[in-house]
C-alpha positions in Angstrom: -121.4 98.1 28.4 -118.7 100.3 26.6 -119.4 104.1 26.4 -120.2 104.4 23.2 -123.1 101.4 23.3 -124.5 103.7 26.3 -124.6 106.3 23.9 -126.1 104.4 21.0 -129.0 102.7 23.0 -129.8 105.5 25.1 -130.9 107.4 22.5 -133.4 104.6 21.1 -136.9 105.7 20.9 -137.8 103.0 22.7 -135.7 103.4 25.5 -136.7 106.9 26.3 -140.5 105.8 26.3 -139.8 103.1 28.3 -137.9 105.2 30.7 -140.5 108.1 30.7 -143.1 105.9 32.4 -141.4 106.3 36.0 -142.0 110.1 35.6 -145.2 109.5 34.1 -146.4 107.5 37.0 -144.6 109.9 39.7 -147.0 112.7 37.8 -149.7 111.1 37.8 -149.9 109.9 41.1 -149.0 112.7 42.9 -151.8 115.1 41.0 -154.1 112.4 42.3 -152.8 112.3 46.3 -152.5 116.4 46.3 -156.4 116.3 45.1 -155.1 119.2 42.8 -157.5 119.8 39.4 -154.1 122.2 38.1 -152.2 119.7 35.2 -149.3 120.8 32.9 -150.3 122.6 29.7 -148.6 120.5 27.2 -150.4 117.7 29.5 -154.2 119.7 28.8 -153.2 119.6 25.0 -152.3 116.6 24.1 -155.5 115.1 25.9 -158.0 117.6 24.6 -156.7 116.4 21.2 -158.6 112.7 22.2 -161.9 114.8 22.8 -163.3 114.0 19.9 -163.9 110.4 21.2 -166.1 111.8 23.8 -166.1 110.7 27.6 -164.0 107.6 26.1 -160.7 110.4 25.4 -159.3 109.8 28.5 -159.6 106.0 28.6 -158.3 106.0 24.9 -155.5 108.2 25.7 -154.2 106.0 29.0 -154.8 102.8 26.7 -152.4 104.2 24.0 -149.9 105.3 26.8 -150.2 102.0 28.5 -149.9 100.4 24.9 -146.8 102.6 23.9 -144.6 101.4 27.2 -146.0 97.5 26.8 -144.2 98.3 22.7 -141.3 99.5 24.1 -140.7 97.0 26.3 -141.0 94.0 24.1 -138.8 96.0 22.0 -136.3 96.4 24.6 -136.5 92.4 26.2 -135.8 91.8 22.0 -132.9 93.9 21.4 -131.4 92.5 25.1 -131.0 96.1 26.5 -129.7 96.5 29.6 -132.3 98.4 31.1 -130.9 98.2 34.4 -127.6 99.6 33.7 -129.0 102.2 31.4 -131.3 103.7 34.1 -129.2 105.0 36.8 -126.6 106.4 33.8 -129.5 108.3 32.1 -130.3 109.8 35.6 -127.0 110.7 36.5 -126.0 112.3 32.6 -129.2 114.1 32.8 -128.6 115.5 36.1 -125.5 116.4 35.1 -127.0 118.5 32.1 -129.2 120.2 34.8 -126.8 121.2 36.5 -125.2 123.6 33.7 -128.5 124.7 32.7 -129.7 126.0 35.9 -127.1 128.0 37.1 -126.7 129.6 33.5 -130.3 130.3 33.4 -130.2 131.6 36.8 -127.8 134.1 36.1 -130.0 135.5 32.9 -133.0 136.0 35.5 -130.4 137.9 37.9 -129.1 140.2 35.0 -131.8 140.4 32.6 -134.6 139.6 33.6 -136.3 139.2 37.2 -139.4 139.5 36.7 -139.4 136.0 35.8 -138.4 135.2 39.4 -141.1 138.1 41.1 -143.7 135.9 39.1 -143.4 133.2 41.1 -142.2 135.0 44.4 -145.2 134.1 46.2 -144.9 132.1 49.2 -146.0 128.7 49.0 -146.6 126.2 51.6 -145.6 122.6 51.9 -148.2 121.2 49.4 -147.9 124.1 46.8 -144.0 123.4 47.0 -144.7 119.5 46.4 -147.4 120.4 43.4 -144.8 122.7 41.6 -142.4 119.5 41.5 -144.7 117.5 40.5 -146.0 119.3 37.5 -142.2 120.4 37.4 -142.3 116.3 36.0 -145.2 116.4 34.6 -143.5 119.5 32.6 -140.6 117.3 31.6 -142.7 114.6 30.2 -145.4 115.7 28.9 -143.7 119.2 27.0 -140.5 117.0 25.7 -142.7 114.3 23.9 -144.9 117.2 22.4 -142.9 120.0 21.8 -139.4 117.5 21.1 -140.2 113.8 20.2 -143.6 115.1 17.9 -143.4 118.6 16.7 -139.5 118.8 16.5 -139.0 115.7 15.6 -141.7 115.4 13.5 -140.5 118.7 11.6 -137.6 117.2 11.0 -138.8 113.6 9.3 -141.1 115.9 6.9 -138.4 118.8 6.0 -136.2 115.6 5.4 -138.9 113.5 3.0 -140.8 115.4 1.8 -139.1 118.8 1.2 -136.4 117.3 0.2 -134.0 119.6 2.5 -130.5 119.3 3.9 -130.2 117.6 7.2 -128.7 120.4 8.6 -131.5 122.7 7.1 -134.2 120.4 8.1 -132.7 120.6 12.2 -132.1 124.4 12.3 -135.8 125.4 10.7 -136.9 122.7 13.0 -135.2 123.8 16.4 -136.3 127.7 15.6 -140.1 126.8 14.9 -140.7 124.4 17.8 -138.4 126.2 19.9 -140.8 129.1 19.1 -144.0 127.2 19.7 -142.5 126.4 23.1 -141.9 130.0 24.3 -145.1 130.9 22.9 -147.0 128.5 24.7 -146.6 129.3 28.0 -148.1 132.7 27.1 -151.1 130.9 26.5 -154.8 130.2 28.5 -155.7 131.3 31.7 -152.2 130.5 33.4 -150.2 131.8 30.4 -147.8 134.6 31.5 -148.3 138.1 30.1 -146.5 138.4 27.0 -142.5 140.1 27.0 -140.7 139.8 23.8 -137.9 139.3 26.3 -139.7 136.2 28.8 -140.6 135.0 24.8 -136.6 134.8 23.7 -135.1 133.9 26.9 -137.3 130.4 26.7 -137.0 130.1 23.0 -133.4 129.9 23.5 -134.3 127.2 26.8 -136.3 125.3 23.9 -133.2 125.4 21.6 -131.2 123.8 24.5 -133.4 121.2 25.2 -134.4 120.8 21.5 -130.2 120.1 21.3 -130.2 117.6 23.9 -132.8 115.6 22.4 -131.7 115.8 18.9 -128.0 114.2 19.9 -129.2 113.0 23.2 -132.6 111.1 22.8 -136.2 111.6 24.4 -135.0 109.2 27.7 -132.1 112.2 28.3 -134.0 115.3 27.7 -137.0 114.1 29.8 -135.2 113.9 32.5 -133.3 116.8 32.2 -136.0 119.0 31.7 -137.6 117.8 34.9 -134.3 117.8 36.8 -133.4 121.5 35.5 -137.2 122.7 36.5 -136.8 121.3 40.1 -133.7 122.9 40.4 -135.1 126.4 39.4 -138.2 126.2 41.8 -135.8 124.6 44.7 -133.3 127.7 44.3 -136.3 129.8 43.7 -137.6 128.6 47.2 -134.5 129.1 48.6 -134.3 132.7 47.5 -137.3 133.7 49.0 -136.7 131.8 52.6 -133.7 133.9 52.7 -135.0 137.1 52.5 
């Protein structure tokens, strides 16, 4: 496999739902085996949308989940992907992309803005630090395929079809609004953070980023990356307060 088919088929839809399953499952499982009731916001969202079926929303929601991966896969065996060579590169390019993001955010939070670190300066023990990864991955699954694959991506099919719009119009309005909607959110509910027009434009930009990544990258990439770049933060966050 040349570079440039690695680059074509990552980017598939079907690969990157394929490939978001492992996260998925990792997610999953561990909110189960930490017996913790706390789930990712975008994760609260997109299943309070299937309330309207009652006490069946949850069962309908893992049957389309479970129904979306079995698509992807047949999808997949069809177009003779090699899944097994695209895995570990999609792991290792998204890593990769973590790695500059982290250490550029970091250095915002040093300059500008700290308070972002103070808020989650508490100390936390051995299963609070395995909870925040796992809703670190639940946060790169679960955010990326609402906020990127449907609202940006979505944005970006209607701008396109039905208004008519440049391509490049249709991306930028797109990457601003759900870049937008993704800052804003986490100032939502209960858990929201109190609202700083600064905390608001330093993740906006974050949302740009990512929106970037999954634009010219695909929804396999940015998942990943997302949950690779949180991890990072919250292990160097961790590390920060064990020092001192």
């Amino acid at each position: 496999m040349t570079l440039r088919e690695y680059g074509q088929q990552s980017k598939e839809v079907a690969v990157g739902i394929f490939f978001v399953i492992p996260c998925l499952a990792i997610y999953e499982i561990g909110i189960v085996q930490l017996g913790s009731g706390v789930r990712n916001g975008a994760d609260v969202l997109m299943r309070s949308c299937f309330a309207l079926f009652g006490a069946r929303g949850p069962l309908v929601f893992n049957f389309l989940v479970l129904a979306a991966f079995i698509v992807a896969a047949i999808v997949l065996l069809r177009r003779n992907r090699p899944v097994f060579a695209l895995y570990p590169a999609i792991l290792l390019e998204s890593a990769l992309y973590a790695l500059l993001l982290a250490p550029t955010v970091l250095f915002f939070e040093d300059r500008l803005f700290p308070y972002l670190c103070a808020a989650t300066g508490k100390s936390l023990g051995e299963t609070g630090r395995l909870l925040s990864i796992v809703l670190s991955i639940g946060a790169g699954v679960y955010e990326e395929l609402f906020f990127r694959l449907f609202l940006l991506g979505g944005l970006v099919f209607v701008l396109e079809r039905y208004g008519e719009v440049r391509r490049w119009v249709a991306v930028t309005v797109a990457l601003l609004v759900s870049a937008a909607v993704f800052s804003a959110f986490h100032h939502l509910g209960a858990f929201g953070e109190p609202f700083r027009l600064a905390a608001f434009v330093f993740r906006a930009i974050s949302g740009m980023m990512l929106g970037v990544i999954f634009l010219t990258r695909g929804l396999a990439v940015v998942v990943y990356t997302h949950a690779f770049y949180d991890i990072l933060i919250l292990l160097q966050q961790h590390s920060r307060m064990t020092a001192s």
